[in-house]
PASEBA-1860 file (N, C-alpha, C; in nm, 3 decimals):
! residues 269
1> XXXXXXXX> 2.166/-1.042/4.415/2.185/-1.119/4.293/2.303/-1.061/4.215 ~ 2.382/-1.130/4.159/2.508/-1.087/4.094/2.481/-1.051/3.958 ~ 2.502/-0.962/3.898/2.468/-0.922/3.778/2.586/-0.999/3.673 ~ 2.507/-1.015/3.555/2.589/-1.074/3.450/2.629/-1.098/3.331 ~ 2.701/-1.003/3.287/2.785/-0.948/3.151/2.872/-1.007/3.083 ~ 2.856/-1.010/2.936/2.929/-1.101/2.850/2.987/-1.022/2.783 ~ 3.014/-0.985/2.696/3.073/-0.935/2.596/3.151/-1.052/2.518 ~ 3.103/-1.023/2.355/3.192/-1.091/2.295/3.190/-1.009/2.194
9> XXXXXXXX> 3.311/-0.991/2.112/3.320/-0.868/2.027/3.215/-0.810/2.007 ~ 3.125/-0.753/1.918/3.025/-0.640/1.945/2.904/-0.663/1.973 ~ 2.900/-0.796/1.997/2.730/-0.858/2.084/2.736/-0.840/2.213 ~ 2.632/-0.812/2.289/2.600/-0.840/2.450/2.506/-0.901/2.491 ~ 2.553/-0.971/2.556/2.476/-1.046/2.659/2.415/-0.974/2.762 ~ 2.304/-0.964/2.843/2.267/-0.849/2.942/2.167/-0.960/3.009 ~ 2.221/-0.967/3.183/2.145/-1.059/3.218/2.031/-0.964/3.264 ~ 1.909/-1.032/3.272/1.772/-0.945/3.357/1.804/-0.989/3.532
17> XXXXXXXX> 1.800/-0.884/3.578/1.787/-0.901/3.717/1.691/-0.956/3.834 ~ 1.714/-1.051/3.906/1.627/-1.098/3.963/1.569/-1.241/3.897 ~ 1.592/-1.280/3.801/1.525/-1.356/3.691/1.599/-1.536/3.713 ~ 1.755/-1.497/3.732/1.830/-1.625/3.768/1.948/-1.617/3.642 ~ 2.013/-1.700/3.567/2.112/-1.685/3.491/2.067/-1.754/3.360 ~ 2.016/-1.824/3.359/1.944/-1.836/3.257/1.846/-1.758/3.167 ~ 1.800/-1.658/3.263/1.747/-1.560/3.119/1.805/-1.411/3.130 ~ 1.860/-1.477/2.990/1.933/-1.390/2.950/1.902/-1.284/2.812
25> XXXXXXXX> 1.939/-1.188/2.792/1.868/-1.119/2.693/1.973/-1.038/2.603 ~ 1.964/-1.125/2.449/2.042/-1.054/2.387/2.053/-0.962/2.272 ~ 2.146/-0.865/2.245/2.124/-0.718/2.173/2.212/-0.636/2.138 ~ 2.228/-0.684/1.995/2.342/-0.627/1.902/2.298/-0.484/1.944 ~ 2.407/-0.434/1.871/2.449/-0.259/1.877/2.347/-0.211/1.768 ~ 2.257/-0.240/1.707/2.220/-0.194/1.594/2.079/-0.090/1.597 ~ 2.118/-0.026/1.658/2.006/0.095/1.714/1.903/0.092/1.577 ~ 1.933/0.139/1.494/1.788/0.163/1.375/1.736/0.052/1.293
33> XXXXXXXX> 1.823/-0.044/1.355/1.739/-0.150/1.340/1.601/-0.218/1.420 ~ 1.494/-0.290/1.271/1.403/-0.321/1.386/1.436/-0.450/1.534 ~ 1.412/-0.433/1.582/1.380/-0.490/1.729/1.324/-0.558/1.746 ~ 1.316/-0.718/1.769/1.241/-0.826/1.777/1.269/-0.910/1.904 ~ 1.181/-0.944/1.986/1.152/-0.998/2.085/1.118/-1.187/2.063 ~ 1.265/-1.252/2.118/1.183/-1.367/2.111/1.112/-1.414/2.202 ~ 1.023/-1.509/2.215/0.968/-1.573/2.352/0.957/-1.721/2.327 ~ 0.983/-1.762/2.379/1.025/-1.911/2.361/1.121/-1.966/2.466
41> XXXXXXXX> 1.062/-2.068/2.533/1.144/-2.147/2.679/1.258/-2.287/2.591 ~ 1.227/-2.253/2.447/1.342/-2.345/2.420/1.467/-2.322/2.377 ~ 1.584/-2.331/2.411/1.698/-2.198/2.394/1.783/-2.243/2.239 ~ 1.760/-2.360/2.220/1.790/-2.408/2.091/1.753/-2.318/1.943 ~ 1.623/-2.267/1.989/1.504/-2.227/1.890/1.566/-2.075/1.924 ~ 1.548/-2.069/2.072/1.627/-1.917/2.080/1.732/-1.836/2.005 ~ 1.801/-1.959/1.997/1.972/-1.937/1.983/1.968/-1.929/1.800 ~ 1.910/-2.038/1.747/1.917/-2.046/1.594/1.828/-1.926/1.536
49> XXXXXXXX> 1.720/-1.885/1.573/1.619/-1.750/1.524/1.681/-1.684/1.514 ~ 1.782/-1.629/1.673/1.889/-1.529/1.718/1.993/-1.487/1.616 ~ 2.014/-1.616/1.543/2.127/-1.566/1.480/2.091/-1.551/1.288 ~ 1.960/-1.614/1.312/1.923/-1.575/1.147/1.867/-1.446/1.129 ~ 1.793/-1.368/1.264/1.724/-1.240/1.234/1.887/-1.165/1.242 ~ 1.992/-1.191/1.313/2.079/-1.083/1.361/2.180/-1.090/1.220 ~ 2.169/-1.253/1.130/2.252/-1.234/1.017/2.157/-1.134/0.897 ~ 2.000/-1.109/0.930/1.964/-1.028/0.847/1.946/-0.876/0.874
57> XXXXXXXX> 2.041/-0.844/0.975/2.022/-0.720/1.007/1.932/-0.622/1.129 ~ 1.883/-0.746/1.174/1.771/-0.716/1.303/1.868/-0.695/1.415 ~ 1.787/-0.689/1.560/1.868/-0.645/1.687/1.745/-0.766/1.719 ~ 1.818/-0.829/1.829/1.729/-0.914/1.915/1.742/-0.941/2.063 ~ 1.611/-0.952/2.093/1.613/-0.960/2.252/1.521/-1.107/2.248 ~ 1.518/-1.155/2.378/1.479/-1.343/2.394/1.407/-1.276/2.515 ~ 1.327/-1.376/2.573/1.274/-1.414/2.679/1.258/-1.568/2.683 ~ 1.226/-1.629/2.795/1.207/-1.773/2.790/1.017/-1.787/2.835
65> XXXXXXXX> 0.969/-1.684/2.908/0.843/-1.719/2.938/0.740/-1.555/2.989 ~ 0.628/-1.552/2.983/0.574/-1.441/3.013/0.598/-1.318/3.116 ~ 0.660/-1.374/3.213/0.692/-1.244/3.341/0.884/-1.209/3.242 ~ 0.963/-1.292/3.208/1.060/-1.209/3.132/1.028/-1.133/3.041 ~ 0.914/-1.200/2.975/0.863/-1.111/2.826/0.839/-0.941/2.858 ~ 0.765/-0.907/3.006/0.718/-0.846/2.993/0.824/-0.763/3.078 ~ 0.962/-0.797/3.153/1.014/-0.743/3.166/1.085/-0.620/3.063 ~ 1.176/-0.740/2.981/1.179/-0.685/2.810/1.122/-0.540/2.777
73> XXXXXXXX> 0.985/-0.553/2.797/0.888/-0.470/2.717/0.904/-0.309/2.850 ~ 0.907/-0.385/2.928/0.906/-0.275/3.046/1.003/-0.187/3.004 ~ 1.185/-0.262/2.990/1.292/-0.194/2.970/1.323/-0.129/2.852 ~ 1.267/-0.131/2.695/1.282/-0.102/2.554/1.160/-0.101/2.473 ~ 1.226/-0.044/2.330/1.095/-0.006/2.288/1.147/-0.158/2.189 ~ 1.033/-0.216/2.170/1.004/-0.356/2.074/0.949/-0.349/1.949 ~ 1.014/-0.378/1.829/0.891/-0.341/1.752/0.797/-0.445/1.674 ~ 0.804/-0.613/1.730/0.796/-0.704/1.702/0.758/-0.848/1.778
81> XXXXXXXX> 0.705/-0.912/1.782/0.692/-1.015/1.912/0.673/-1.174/1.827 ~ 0.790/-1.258/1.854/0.767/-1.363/1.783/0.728/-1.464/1.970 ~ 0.678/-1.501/1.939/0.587/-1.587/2.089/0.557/-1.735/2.063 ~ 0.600/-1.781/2.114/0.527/-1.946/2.103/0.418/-1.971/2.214 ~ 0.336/-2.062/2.132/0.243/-2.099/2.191/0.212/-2.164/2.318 ~ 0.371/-2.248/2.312/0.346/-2.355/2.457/0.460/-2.270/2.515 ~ 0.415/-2.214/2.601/0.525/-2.209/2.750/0.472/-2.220/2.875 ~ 0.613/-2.241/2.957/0.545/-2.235/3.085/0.495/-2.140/3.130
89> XXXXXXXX> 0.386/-2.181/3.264/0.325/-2.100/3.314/0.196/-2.046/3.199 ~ 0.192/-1.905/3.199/0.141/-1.873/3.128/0.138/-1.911/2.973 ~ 0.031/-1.925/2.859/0.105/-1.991/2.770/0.049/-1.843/2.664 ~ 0.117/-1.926/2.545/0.107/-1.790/2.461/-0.026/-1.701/2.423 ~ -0.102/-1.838/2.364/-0.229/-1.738/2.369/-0.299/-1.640/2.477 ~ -0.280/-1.669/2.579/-0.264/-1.602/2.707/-0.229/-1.461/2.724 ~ -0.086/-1.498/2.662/0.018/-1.334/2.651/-0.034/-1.255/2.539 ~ -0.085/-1.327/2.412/-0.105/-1.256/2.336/-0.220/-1.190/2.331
97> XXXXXXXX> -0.352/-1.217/2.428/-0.468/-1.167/2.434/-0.442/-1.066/2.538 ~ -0.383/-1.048/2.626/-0.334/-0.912/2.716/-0.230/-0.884/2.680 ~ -0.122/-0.881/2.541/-0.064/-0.772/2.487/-0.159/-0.723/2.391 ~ -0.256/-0.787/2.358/-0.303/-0.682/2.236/-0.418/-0.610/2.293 ~ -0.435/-0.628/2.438/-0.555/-0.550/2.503/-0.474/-0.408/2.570 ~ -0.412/-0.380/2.556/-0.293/-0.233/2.585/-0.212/-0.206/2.464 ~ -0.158/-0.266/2.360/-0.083/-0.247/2.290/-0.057/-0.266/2.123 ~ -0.049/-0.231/2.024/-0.052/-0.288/1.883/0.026/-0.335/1.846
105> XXXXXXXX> 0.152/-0.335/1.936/0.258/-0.397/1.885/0.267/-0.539/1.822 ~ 0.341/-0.542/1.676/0.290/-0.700/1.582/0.310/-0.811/1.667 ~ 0.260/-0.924/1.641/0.303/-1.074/1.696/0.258/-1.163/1.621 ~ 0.400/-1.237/1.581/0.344/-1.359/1.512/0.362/-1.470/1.611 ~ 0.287/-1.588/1.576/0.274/-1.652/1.680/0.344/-1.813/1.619 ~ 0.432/-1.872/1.699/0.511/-1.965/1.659/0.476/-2.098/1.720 ~ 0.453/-2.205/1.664/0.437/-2.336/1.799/0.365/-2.449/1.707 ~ 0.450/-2.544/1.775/0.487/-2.724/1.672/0.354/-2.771/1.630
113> XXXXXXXX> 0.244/-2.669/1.638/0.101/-2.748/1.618/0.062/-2.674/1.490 ~ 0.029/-2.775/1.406/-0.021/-2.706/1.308/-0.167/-2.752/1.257 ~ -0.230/-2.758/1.347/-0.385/-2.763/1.338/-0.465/-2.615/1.284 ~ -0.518/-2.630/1.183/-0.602/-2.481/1.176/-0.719/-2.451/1.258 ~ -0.751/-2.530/1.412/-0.813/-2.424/1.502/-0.700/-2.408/1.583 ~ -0.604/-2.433/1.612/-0.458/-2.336/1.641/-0.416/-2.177/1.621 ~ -0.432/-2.260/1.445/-0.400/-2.082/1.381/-0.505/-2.006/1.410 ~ -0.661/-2.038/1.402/-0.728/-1.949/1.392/-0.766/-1.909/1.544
121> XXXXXXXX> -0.743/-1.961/1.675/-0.732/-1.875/1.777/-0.653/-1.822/1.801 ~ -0.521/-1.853/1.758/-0.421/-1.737/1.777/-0.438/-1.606/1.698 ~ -0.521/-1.599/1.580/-0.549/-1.499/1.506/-0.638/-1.439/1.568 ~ -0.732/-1.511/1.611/-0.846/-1.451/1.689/-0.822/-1.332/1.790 ~ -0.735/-1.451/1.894/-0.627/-1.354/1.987/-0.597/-1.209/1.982 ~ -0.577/-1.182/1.856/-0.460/-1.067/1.802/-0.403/-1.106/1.708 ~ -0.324/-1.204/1.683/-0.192/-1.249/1.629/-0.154/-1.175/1.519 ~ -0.077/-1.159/1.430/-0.056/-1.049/1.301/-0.056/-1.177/1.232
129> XXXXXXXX> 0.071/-1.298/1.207/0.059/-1.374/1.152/0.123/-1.585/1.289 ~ 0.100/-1.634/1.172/0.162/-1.754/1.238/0.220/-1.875/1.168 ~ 0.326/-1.859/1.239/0.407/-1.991/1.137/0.455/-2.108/1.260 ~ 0.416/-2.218/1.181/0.400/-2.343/1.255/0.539/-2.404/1.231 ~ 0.649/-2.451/1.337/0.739/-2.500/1.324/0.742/-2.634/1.255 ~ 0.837/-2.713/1.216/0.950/-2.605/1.198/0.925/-2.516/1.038 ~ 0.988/-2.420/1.076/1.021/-2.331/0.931/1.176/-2.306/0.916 ~ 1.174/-2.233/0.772/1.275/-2.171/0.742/1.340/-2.075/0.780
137> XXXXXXXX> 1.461/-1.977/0.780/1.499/-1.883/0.835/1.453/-1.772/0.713 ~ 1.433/-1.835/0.598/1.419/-1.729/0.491/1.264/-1.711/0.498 ~ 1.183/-1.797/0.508/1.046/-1.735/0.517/1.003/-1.656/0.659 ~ 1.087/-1.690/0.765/1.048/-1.622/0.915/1.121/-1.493/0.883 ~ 1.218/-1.469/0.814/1.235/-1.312/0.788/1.158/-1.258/0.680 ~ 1.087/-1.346/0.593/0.995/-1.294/0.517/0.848/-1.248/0.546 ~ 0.831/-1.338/0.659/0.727/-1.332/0.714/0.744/-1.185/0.803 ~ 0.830/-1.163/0.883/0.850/-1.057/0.984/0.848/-0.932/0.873
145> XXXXXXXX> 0.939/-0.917/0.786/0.955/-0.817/0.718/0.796/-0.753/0.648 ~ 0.716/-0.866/0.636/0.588/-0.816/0.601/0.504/-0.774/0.669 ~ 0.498/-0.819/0.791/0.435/-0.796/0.907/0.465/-0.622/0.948 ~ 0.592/-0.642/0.962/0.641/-0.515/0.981/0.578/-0.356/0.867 ~ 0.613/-0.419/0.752/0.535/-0.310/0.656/0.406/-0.309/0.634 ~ 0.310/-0.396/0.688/0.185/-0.398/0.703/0.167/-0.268/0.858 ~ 0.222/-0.312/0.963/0.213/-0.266/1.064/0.237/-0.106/1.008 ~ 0.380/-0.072/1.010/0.383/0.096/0.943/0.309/0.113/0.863
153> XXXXXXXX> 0.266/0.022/0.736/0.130/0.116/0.656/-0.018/0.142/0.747 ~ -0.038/0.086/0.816/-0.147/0.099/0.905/-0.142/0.205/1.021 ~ -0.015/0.231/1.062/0.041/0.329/1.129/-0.012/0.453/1.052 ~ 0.044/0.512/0.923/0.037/0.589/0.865/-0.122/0.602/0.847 ~ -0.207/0.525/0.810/-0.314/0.540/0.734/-0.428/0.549/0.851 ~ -0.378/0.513/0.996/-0.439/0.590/1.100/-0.378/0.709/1.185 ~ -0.314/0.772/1.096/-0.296/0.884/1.132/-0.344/1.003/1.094 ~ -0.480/1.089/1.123/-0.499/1.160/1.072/-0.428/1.288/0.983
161> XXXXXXXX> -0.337/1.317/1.019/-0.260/1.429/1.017/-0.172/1.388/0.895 ~ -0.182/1.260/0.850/-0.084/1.171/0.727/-0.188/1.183/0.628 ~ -0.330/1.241/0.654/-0.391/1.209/0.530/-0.421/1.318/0.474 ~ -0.502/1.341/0.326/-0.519/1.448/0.265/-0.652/1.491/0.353 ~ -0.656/1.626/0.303/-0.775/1.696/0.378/-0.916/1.686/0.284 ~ -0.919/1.626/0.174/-0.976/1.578/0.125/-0.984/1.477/0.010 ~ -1.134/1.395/0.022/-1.100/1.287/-0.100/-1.230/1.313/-0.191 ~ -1.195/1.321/-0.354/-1.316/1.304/-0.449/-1.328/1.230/-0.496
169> XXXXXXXX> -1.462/1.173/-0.552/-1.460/1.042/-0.598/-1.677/1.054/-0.686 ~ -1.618/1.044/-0.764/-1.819/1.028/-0.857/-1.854/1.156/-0.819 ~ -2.006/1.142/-0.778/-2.076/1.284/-0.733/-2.046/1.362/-0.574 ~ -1.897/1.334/-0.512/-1.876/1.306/-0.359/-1.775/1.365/-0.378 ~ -1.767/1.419/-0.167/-1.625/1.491/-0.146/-1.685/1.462/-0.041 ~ -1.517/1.391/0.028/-1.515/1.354/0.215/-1.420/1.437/0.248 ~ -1.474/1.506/0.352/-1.377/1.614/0.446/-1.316/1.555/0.550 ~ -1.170/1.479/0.513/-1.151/1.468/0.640/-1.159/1.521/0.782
177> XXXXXXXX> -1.089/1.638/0.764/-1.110/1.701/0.875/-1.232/1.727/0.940 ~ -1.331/1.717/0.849/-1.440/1.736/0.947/-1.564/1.646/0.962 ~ -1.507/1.515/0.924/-1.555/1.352/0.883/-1.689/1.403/0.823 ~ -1.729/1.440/0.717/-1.822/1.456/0.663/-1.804/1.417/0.505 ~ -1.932/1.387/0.494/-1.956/1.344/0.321/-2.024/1.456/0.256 ~ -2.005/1.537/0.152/-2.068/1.661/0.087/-2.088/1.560/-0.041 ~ -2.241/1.606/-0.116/-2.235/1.540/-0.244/-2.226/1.671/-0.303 ~ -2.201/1.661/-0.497/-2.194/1.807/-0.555/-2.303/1.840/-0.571
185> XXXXXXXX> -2.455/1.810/-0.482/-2.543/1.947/-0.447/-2.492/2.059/-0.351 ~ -2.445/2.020/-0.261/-2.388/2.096/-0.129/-2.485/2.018/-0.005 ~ -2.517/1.874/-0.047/-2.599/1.853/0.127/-2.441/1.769/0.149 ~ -2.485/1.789/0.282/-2.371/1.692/0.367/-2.461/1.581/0.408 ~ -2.387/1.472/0.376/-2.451/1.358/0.460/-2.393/1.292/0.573 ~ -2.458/1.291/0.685/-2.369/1.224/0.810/-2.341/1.078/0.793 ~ -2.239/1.008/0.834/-2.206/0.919/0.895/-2.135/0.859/1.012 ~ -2.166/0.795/1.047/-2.163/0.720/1.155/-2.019/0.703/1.169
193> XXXXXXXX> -1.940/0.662/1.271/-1.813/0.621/1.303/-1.809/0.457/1.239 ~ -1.858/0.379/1.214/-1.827/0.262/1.152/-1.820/0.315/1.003 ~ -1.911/0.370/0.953/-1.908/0.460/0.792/-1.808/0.517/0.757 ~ -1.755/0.606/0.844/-1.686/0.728/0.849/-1.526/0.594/0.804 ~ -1.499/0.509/0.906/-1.380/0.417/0.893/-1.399/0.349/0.754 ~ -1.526/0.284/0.731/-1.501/0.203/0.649/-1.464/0.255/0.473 ~ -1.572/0.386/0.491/-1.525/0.486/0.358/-1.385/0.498/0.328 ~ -1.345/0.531/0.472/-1.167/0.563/0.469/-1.089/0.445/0.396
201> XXXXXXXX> -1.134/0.346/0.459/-1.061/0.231/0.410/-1.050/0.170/0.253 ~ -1.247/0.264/0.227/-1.234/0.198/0.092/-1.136/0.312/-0.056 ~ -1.143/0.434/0.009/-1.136/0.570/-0.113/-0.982/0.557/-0.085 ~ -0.931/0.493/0.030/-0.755/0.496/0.005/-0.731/0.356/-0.082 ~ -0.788/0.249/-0.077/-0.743/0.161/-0.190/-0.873/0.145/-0.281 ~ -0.871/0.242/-0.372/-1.017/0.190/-0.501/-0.942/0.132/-0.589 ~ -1.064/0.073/-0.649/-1.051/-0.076/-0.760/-0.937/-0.172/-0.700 ~ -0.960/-0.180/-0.574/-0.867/-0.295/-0.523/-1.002/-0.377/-0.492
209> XXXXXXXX> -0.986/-0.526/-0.540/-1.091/-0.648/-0.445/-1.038/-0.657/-0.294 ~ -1.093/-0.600/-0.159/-1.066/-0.617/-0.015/-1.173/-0.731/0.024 ~ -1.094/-0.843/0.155/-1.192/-0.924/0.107/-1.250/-0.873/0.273 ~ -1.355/-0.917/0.320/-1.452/-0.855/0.429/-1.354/-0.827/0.567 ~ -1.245/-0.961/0.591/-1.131/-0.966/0.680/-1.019/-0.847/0.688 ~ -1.010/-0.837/0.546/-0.903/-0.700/0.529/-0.988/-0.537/0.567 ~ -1.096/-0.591/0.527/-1.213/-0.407/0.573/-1.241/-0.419/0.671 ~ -1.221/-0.510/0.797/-1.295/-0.568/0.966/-1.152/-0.503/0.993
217> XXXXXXXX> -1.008/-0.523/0.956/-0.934/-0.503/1.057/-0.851/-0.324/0.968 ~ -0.923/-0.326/0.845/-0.844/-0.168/0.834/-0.965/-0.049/0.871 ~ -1.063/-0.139/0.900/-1.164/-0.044/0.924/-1.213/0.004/1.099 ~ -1.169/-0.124/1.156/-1.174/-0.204/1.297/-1.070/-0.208/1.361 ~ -0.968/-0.216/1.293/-0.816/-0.236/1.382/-0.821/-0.363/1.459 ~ -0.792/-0.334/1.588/-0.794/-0.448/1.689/-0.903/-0.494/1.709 ~ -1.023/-0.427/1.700/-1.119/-0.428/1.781/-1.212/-0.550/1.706 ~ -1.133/-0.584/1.574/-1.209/-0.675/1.466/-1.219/-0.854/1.533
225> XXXXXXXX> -1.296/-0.884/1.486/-1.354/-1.027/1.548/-1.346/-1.109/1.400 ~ -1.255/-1.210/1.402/-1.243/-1.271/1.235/-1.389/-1.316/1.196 ~ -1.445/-1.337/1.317/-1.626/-1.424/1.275/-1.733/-1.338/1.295 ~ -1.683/-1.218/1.262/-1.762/-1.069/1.273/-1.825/-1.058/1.106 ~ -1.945/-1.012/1.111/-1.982/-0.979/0.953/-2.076/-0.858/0.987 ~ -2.042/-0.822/1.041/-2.104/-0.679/1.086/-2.085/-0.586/0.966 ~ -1.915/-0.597/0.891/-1.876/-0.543/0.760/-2.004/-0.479/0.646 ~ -2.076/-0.628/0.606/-2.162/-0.643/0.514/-2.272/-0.566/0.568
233> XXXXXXXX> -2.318/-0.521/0.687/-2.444/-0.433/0.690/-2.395/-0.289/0.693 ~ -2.245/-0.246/0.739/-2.172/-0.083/0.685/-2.230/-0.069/0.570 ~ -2.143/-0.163/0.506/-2.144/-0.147/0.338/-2.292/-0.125/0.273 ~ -2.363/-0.225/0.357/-2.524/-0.158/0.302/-2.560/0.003/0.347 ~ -2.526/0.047/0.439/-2.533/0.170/0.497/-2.478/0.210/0.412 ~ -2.360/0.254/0.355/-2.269/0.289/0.300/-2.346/0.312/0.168 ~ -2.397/0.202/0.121/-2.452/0.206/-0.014/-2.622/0.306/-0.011 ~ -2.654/0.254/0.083/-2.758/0.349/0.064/-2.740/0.522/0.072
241> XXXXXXXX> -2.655/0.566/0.101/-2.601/0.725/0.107/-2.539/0.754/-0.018 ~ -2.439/0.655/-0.061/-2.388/0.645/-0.188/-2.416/0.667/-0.278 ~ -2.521/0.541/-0.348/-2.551/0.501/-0.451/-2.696/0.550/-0.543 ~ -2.721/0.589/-0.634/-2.834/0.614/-0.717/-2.913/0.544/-0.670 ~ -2.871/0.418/-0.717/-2.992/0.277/-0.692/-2.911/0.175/-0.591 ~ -2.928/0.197/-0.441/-2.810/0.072/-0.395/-2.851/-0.065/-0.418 ~ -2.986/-0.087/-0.526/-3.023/-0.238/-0.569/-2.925/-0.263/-0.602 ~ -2.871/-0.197/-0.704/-2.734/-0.186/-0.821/-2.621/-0.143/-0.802
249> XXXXXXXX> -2.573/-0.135/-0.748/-2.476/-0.049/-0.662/-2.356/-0.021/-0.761 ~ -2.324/0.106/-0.830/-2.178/0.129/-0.918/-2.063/0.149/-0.800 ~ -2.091/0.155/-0.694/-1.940/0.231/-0.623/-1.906/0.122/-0.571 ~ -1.994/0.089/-0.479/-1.955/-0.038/-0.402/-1.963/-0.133/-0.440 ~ -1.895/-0.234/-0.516/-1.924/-0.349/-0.586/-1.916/-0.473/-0.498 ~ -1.996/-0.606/-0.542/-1.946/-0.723/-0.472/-1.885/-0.769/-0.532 ~ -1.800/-0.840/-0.491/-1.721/-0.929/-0.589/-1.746/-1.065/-0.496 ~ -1.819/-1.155/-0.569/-1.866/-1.282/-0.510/-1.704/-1.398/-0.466
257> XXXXXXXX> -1.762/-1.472/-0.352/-1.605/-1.463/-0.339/-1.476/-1.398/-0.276 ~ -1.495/-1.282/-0.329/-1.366/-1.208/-0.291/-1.368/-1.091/-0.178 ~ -1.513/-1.039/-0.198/-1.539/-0.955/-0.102/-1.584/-0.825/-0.196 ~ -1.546/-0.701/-0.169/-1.580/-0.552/-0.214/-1.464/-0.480/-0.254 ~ -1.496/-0.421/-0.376/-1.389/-0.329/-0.477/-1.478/-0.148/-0.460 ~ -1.389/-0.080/-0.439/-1.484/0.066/-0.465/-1.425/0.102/-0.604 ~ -1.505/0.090/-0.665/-1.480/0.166/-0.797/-1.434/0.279/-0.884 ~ -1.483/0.403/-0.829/-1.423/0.485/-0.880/-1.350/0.519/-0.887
265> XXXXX> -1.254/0.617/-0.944/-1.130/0.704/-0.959/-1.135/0.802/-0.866 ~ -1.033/0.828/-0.728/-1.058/0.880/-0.656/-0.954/1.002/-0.645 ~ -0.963/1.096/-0.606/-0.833/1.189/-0.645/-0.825/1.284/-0.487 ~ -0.667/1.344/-0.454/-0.673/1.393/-0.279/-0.642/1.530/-0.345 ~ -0.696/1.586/-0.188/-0.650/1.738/-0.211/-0.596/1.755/-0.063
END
């Protein structure tokens, strides 16, 4: 197979090998920039994305269908996956339920249907977010750019080694390091690995309203199911270790509606 190189002042063209001439994969010079992967068999859609993420400063690579996609991924590090829904062969929801079964890397999911059981299996899937064509170039970089800082804050905030070694909060002190709850008698109280996450989730954002979806996937990660309410019986756990009276609960509040606020003033060491 003949290999096949473009150059036009500081863009490249880089054909994938073996693939045919048509997929082609392209990638400004812009090393510290983020990295976005398109997938999409329509080159129109290719070509116009291509040049609105690269006029905002991104680096971009294309694919047209799942075995290029995953070439892509084979050859570089990605930090982004915009995917449409309909392609050949394999179709997106497809790709996106065995990339997110190996990998966290974001994906929003793109495609001309805008039915909301669409969106909500592609969310189901994995998906980070989804925007239904057509859109704008200013909200698809708005959209990515958020995605993206959602993704690094979640990065960070599962990283143990990023967090304080401890958190206080009312009559309580959680050791990270040694996932334990001490109240100021000196008993330790155990919890469980669903406890242990969901505490985490709540003592890094207090007096924030999280609604059950946002505590399934900062508490759950991937592993969260949008039609999961498993949440609401933690939180009873949670409350019963917690709380004076968990009839009444001061820490863990409901907020009808909105979901759960932790209340107190929490301070790191």
């Amino acid at each position: 197979m003949t290999k096949f190189v473009r150059r036009r002042a500081s863009n490249t063209w880089t054909h994938i090998p073996g693939l045919g001439p048509r997929w082609l994969v392209y990638i400004p010079p812009m090393q510290g920039a983020p990295h976005i992967l398109i997938v999409d068999d329509h080159r129109e859609i290719r070509d116009l994305v291509s040049r609105a993420l690269t006029k905002d400063g991104f680096r971009v690579s294309f694919a047209a269908d799942g075995r290029a996609m995953r070439k892509v991924l084979d050859d570089g590090r990605i930090d982004l996956i915009l995917l449409d829904l309909m392609l050949p062969g394999e179709d997106g929801l497809s790709l996106c339920r065995s990339l997110r079964a190996k990998s966290s890397i974001p994906i929003i999911m793109l495609t001309a249907k805008g039915d909301e059981v669409d969106r909500v299996i592609g969310l189901e899937m994995g998906a980070d977010d989804y925007l239904p064509k057509p859109f704008g170039s200013r909200e698809l970089v708005a959209r990515i750019r958020a995605v993206l800082r959602r993704s690094q804050e979640n990065k960070t905030a599962d990283d143990p080694s990023q967090r304080p070694k401890h958190y206080r909060f009312d009559r309580w002190r959680l050791d990270t390091g040694r996932r334990e709850l001490l109240r100021d008698d000196g008993v330790t109280i155990p919890l469980s690995t669903g406890e242990y996450d969901l505490l985490i989730a709540l003592v890094e954002r207090p007096q924030r309203v999280l609604s059950r979806d946002q505590l399934l996937d900062l508490a759950r990660g991937r592993a969260a199911n949008a039609l999961d309410r498993s949440i609401d019986t933690q939180v009873s756990r949670l409350r019963r270790k917690l709380e004076l009276d968990p009839g009444e609960p001061k820490i863990i509040k409901t907020v009808w509606g909105g979901g759960y606020v932790f209340t107190p003033a929490v301070s790191q060491q």
